[in-house]
py3Dmol code that shows the C-alpha trace and the ligand (Angstrom):
import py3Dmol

protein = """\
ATOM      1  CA  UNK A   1      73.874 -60.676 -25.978  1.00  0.00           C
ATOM      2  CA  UNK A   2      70.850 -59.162 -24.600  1.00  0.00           C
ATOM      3  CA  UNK A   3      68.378 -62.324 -24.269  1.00  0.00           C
ATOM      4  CA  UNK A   4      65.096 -62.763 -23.787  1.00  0.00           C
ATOM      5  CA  UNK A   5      64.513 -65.220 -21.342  1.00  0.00           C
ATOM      6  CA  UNK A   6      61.363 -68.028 -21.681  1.00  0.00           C
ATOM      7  CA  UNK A   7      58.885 -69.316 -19.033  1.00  0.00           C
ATOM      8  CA  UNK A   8      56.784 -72.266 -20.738  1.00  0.00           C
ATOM      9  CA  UNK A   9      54.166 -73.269 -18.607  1.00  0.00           C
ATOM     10  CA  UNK A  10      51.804 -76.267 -18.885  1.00  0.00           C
ATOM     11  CA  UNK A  11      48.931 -74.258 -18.904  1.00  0.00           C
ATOM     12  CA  UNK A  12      46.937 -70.442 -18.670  1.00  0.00           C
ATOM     13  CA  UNK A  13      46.571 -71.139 -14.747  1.00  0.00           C
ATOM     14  CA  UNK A  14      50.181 -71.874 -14.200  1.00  0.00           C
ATOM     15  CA  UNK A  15      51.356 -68.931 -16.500  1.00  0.00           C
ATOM     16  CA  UNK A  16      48.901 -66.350 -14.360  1.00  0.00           C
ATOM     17  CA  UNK A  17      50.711 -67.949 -11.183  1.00  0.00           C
ATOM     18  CA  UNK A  18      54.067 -67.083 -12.345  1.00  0.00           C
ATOM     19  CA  UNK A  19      53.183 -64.034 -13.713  1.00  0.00           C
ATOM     20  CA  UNK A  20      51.553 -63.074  -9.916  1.00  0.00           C
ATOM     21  CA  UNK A  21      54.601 -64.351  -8.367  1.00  0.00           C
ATOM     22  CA  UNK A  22      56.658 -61.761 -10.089  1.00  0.00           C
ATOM     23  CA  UNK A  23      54.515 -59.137  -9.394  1.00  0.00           C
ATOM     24  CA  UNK A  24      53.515 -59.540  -5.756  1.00  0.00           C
ATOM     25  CA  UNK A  25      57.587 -60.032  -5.337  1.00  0.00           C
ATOM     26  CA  UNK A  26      57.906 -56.423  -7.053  1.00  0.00           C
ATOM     27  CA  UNK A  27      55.512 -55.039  -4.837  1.00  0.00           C
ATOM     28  CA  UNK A  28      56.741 -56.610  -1.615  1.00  0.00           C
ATOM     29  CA  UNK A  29      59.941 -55.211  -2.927  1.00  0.00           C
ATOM     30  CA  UNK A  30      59.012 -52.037  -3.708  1.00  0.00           C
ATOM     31  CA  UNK A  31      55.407 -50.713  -1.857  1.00  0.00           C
ATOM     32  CA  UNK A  32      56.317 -47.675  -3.990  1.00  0.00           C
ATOM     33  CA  UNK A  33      56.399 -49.333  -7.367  1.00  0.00           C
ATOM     34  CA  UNK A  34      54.848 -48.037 -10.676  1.00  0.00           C
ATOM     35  CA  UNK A  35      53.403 -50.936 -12.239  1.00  0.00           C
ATOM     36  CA  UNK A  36      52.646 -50.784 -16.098  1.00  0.00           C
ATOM     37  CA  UNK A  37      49.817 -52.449 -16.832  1.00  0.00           C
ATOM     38  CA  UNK A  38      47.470 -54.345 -19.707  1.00  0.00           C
ATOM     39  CA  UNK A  39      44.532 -55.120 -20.678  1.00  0.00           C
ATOM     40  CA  UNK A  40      42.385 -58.122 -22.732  1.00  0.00           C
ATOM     41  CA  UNK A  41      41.791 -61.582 -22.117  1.00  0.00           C
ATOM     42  CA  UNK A  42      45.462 -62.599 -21.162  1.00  0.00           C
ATOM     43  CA  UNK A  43      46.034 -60.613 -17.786  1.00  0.00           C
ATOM     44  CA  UNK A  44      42.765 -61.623 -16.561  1.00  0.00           C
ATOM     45  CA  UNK A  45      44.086 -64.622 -14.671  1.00  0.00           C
ATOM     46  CA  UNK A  46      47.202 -63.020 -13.321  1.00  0.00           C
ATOM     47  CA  UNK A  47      44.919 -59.938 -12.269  1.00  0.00           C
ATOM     48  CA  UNK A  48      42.974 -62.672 -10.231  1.00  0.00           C
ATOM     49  CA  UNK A  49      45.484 -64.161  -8.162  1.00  0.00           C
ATOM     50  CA  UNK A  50      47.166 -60.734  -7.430  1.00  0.00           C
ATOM     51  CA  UNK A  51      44.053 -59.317  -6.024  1.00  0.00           C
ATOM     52  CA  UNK A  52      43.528 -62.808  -3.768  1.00  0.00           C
ATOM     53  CA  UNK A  53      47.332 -62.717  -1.972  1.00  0.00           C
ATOM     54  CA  UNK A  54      46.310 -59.539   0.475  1.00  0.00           C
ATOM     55  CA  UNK A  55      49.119 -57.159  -0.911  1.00  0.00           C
ATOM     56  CA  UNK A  56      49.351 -53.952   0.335  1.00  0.00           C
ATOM     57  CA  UNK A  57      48.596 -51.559  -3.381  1.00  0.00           C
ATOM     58  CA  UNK A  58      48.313 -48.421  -0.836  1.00  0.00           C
ATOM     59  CA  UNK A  59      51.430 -46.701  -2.343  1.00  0.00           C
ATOM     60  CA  UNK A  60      51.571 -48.252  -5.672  1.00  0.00           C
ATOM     61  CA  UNK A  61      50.891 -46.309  -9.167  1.00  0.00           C
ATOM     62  CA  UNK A  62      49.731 -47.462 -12.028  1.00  0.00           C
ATOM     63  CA  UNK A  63      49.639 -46.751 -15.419  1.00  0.00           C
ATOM     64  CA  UNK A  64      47.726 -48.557 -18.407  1.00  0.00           C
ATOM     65  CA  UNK A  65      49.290 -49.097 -22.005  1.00  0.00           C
ATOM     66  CA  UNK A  66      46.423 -47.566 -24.040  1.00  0.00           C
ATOM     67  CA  UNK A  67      43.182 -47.134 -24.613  1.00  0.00           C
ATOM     68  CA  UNK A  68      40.202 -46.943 -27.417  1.00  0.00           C
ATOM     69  CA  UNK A  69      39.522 -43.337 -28.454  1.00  0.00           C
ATOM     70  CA  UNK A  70      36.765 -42.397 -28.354  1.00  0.00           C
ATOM     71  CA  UNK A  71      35.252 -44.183 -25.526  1.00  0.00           C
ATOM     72  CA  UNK A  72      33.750 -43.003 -22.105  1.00  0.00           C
ATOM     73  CA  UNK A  73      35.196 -44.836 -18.778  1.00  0.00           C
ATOM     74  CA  UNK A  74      31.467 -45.822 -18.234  1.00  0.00           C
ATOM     75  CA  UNK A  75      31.554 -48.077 -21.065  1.00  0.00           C
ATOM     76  CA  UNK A  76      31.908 -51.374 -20.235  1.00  0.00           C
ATOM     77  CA  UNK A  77      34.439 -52.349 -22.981  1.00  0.00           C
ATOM     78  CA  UNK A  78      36.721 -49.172 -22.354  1.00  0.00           C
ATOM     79  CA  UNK A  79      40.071 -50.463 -20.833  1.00  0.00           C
ATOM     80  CA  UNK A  80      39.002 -48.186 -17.695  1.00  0.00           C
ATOM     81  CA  UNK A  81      36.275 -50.194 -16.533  1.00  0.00           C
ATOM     82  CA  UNK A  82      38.073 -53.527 -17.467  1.00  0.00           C
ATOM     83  CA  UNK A  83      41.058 -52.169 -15.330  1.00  0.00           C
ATOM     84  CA  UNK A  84      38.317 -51.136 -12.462  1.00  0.00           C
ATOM     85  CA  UNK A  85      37.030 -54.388 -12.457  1.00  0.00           C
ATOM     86  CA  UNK A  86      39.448 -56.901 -12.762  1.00  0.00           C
ATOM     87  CA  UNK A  87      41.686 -55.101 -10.458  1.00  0.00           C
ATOM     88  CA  UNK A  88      41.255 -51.636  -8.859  1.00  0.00           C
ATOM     89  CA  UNK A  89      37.979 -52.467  -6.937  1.00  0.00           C
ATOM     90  CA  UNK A  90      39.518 -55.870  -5.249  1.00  0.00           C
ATOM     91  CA  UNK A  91      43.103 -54.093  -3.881  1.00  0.00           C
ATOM     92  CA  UNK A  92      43.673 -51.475  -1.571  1.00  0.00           C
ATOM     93  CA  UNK A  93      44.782 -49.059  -4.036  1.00  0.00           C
ATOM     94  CA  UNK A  94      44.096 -45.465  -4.295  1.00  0.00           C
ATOM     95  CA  UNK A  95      42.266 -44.577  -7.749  1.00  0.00           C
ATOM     96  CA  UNK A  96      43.146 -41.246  -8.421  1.00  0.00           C
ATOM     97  CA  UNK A  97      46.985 -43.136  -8.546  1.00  0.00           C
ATOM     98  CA  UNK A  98      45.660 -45.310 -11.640  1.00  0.00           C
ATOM     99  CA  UNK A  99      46.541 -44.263 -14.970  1.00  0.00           C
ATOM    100  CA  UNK A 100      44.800 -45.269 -18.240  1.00  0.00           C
ATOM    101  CA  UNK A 101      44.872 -42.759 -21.350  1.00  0.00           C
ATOM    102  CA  UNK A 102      41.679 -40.731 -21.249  1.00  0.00           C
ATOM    103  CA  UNK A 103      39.475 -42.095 -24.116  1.00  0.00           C
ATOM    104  CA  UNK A 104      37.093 -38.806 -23.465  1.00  0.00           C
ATOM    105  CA  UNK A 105      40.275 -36.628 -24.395  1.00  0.00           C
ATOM    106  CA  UNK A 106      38.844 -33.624 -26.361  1.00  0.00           C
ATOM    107  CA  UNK A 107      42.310 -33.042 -27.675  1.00  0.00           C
ATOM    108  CA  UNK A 108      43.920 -36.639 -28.135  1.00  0.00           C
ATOM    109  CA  UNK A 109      47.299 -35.076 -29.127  1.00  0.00           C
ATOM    110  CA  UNK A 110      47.775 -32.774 -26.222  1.00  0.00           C
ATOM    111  CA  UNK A 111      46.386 -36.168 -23.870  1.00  0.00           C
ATOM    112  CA  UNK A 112      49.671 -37.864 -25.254  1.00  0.00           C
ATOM    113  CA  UNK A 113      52.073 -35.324 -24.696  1.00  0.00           C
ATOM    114  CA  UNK A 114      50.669 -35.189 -21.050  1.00  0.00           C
ATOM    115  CA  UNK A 115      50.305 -39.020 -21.077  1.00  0.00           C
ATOM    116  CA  UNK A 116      54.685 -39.098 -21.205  1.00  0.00           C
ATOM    117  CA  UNK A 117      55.124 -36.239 -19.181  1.00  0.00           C
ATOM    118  CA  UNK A 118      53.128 -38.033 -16.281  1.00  0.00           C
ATOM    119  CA  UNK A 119      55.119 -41.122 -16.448  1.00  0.00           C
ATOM    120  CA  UNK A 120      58.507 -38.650 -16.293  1.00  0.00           C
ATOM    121  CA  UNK A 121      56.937 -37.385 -13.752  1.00  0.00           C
ATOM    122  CA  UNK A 122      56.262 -40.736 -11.787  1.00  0.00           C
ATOM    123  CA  UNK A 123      60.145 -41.775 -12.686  1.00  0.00           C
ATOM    124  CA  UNK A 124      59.034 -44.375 -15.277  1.00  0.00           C
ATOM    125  CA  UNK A 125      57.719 -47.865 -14.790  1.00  0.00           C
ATOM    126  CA  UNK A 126      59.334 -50.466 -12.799  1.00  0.00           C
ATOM    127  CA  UNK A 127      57.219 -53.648 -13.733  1.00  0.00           C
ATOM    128  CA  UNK A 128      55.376 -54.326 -17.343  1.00  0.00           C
ATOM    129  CA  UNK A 129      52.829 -56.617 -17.973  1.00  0.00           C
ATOM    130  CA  UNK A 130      52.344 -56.926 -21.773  1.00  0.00           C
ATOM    131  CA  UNK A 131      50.197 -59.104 -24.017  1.00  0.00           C
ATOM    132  CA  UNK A 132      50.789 -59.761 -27.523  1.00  0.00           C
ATOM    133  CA  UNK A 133      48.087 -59.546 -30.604  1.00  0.00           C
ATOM    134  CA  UNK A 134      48.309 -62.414 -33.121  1.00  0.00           C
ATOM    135  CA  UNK A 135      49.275 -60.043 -35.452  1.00  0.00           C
ATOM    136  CA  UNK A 136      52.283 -59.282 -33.158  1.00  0.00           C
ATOM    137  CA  UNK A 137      51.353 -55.740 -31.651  1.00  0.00           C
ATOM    138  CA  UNK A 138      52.226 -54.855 -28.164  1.00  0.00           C
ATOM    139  CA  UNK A 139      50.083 -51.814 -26.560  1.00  0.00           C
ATOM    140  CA  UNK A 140      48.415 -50.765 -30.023  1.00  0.00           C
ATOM    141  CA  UNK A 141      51.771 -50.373 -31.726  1.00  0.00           C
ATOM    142  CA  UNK A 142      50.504 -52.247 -34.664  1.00  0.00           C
ATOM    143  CA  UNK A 143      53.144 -53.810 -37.285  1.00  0.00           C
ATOM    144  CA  UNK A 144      53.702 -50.850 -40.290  1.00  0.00           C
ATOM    145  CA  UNK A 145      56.647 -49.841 -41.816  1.00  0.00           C
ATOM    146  CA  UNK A 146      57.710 -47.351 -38.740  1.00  0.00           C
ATOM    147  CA  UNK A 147      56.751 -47.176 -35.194  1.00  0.00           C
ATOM    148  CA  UNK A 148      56.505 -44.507 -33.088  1.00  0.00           C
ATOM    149  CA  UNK A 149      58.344 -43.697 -29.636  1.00  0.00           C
ATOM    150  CA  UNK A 150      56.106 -41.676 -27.639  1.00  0.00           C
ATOM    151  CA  UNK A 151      52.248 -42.289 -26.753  1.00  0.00           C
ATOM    152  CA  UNK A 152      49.694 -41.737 -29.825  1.00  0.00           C
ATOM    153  CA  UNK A 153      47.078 -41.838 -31.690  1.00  0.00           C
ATOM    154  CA  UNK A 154      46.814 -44.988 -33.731  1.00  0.00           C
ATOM    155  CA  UNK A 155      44.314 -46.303 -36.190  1.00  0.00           C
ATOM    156  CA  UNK A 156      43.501 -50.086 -35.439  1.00  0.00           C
ATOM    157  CA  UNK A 157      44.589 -52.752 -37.976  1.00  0.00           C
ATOM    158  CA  UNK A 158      41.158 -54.687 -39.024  1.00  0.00           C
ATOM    159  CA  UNK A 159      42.575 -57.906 -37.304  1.00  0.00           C
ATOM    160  CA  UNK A 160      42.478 -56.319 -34.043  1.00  0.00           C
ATOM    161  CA  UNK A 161      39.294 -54.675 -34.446  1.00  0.00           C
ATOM    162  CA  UNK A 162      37.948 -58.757 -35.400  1.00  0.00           C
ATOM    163  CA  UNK A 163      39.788 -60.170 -32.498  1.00  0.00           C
ATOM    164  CA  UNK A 164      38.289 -57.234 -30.318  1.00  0.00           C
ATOM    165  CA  UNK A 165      34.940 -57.410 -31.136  1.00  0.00           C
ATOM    166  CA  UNK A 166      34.282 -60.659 -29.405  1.00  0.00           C
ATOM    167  CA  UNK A 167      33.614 -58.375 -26.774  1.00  0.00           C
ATOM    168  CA  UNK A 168      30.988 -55.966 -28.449  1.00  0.00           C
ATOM    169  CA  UNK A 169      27.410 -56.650 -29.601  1.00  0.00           C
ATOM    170  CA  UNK A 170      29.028 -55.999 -33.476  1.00  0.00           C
ATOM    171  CA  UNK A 171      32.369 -55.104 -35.184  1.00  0.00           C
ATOM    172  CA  UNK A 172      30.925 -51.999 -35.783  1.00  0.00           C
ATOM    173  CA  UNK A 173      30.776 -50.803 -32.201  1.00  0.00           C
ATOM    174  CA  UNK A 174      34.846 -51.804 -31.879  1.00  0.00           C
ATOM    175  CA  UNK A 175      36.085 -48.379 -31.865  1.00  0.00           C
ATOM    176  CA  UNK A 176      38.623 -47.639 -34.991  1.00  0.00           C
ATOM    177  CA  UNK A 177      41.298 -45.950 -33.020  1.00  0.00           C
ATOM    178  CA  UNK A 178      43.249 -45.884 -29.483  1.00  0.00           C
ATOM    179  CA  UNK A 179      45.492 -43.985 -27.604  1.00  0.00           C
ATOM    180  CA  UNK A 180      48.583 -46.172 -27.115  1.00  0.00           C
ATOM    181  CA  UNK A 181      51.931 -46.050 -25.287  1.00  0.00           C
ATOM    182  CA  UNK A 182      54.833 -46.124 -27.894  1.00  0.00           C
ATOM    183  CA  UNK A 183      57.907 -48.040 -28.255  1.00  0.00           C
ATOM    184  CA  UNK A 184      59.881 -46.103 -26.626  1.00  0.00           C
ATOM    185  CA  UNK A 185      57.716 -45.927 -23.302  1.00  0.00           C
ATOM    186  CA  UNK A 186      57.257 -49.641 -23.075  1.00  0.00           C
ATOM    187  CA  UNK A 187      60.837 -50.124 -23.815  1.00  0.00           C
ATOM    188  CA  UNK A 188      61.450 -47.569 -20.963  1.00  0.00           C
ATOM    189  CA  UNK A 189      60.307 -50.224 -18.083  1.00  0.00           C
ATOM    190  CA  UNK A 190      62.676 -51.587 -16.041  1.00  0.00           C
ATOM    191  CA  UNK A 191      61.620 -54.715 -16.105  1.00  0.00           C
ATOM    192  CA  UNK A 192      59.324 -56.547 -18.479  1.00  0.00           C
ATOM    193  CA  UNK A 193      57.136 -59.309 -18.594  1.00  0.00           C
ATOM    194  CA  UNK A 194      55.141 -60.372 -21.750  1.00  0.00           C
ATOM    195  CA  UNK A 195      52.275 -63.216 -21.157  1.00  0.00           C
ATOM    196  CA  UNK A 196      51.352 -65.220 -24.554  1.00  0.00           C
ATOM    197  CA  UNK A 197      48.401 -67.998 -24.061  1.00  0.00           C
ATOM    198  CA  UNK A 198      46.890 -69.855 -27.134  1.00  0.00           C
ATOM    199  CA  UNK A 199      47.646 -71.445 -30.461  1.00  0.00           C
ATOM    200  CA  UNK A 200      46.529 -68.200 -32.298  1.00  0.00           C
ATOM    201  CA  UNK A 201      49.627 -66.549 -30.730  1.00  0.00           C
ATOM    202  CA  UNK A 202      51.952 -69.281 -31.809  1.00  0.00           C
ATOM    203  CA  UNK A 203      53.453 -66.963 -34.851  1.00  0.00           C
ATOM    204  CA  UNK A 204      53.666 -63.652 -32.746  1.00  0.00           C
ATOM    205  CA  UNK A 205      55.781 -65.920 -30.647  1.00  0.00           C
ATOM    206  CA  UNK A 206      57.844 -67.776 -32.896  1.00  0.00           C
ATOM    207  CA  UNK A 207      59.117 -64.307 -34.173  1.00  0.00           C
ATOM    208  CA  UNK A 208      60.411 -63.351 -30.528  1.00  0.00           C
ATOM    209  CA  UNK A 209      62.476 -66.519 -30.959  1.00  0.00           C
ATOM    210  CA  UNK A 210      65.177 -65.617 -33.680  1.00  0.00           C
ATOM    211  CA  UNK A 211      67.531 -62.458 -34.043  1.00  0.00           C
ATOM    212  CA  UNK A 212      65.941 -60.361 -35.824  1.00  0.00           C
ATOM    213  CA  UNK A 213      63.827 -57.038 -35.236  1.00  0.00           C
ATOM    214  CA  UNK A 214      60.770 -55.498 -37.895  1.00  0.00           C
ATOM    215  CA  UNK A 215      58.425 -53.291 -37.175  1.00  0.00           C
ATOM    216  CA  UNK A 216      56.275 -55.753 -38.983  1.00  0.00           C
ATOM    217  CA  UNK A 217      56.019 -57.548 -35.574  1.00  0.00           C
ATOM    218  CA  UNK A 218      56.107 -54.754 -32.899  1.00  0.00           C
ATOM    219  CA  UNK A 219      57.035 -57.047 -30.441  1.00  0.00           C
ATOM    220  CA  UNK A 220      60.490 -57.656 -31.642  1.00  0.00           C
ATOM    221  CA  UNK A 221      61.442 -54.871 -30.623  1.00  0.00           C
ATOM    222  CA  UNK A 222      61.858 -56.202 -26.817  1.00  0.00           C
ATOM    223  CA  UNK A 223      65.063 -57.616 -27.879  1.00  0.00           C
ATOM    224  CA  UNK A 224      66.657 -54.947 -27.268  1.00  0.00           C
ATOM    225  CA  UNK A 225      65.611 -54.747 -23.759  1.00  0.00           C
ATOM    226  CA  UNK A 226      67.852 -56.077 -20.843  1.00  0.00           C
ATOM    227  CA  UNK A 227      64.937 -57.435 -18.732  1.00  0.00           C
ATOM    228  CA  UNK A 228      62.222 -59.267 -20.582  1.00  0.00           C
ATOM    229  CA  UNK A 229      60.696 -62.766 -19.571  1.00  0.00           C
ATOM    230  CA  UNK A 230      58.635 -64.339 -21.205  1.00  0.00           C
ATOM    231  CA  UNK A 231      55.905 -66.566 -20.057  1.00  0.00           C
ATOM    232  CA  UNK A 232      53.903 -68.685 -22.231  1.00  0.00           C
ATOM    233  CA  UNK A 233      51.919 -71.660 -22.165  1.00  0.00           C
ATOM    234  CA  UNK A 234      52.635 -74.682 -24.244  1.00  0.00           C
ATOM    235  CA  UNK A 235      49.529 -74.103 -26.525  1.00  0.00           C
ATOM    236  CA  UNK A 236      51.527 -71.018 -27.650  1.00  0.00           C
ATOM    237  CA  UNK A 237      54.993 -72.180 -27.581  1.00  0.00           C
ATOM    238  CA  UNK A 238      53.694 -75.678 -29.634  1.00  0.00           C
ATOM    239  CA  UNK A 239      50.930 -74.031 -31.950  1.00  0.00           C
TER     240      UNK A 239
END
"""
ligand_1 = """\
16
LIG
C 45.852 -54.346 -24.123
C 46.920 -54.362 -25.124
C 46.921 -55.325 -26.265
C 46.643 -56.769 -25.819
C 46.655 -57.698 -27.027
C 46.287 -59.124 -26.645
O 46.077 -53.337 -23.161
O 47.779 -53.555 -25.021
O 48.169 -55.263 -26.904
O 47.601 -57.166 -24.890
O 45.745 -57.234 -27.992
O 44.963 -59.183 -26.229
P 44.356 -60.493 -25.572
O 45.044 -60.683 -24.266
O 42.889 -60.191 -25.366
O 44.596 -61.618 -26.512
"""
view = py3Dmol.view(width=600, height=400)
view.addModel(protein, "pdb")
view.setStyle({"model": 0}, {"cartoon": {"style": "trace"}})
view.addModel(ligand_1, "xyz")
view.setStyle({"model": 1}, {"stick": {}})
view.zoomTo()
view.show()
């Protein structure tokens, strides 16, 4: 049995740490690595302490799990200029070797056919970080009925677009739609690491913990990968 395995940490700090630790080790590993990477609240602390440990980012790529469409890179919610700030700016690495789904895209369909030939191109992802929505999406792969593999265009459920506007002036700035990696790309990675912090992700977590797989909750789908740990604090792993 494939298994996923569990880091429960006391707190957000401690989880961040971990998560760093397994990231700096991939990177001292491999200077070469592609690291897939996140947005949201969740990463912020793990983004943190990577960009404090003086790691050398001069080789690595990177490419980000989705973005809001439409949305210019200027705007300060776009997942561009969260990714330039919380990371890209404070680490030596080379911007035109960071990857985030243009949200400008005139044609958003041909941007996701070029969006999976570019990570074939870069060999795939070694390392990915992943949050998790309350509702149980991963990337914007929110739960339906079916899934898709490859990167697309996806509608957002309304709970995201309420959890997401804490960061906009009103709901009604949250843009409705994003481009987002699919299953199959995330499931791809080598190696995968999912951080969950909070009560309010106690349920998306509880459903990682038993055998079976839905679409209703995206993120069971990682059972079926051979590499996926886990860290959570114990506000999430209690509820
Ligand atoms: C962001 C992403 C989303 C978030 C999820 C949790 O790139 O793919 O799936 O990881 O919505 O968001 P936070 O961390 O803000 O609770």
């Amino acid at each position: 049995m494939m298994e996923i395995k569990f880091i429960i940490c006391n707190d957000y700090d401690e989880m961040s740490h971990r998560a760093a630790e397994i990231f700096a080790a991939q990177i001292k590993e491999n200077p070469e690595s592609v690291l897939g990477l996140a947005t949201g609240s969740t990463p912020v602390g793990m983004y943190s302490e990577l960009a404090s440990m003086g790691l050398d980012f001069s080789r690595i790529k990177s490419v980000n799990l989705d973005e809001y469409y439409p949305i210019s890179p200027k705007n300060e919610n776009s997942y561009r200029y969260f990714m330039n700030e919380n990371l890209f700016s404070k680490v030596n690495i080379n911007i035109n070797n960071t990857y985030v789904p243009n949200g400008e895209a005139a044609d958003a369909e041909k941007e996701c056919r070029e969006y999976d030939a570019l990570i074939d191109r870069l060999g795939g992802i070694d390392l990915q970080v992943l949050g998790i929505g309350p509702n149980g999406h991963i990337g914007f792969n929110e739960p339906d009925t079916e899934l898709f593999a490859g990167t697309h265009v996806t509608s957002l459920t309304l709970s995201t677009v309420e959890a997401n506007s804490r960061f906009f002036s009103s709901v009604d700035e949250v843009p409705k739609k994003a481009i987002t990696m699919g299953m199959s790309s995330i499931l791809s990675a080598k190696k995968i690491v999912l951080l969950i912090s909070g009560k309010n992700k106690h349920a998306a977590l509880k459903a990682l913990l038993d055998d079976k797989i839905t679409p209703a909750v995206p993120a069971t789908f990682l059972k079926l990968h051979r590499d996926v740990t886990v860290i959570c604090d114990k506000a999430a792993y209690e509820g």
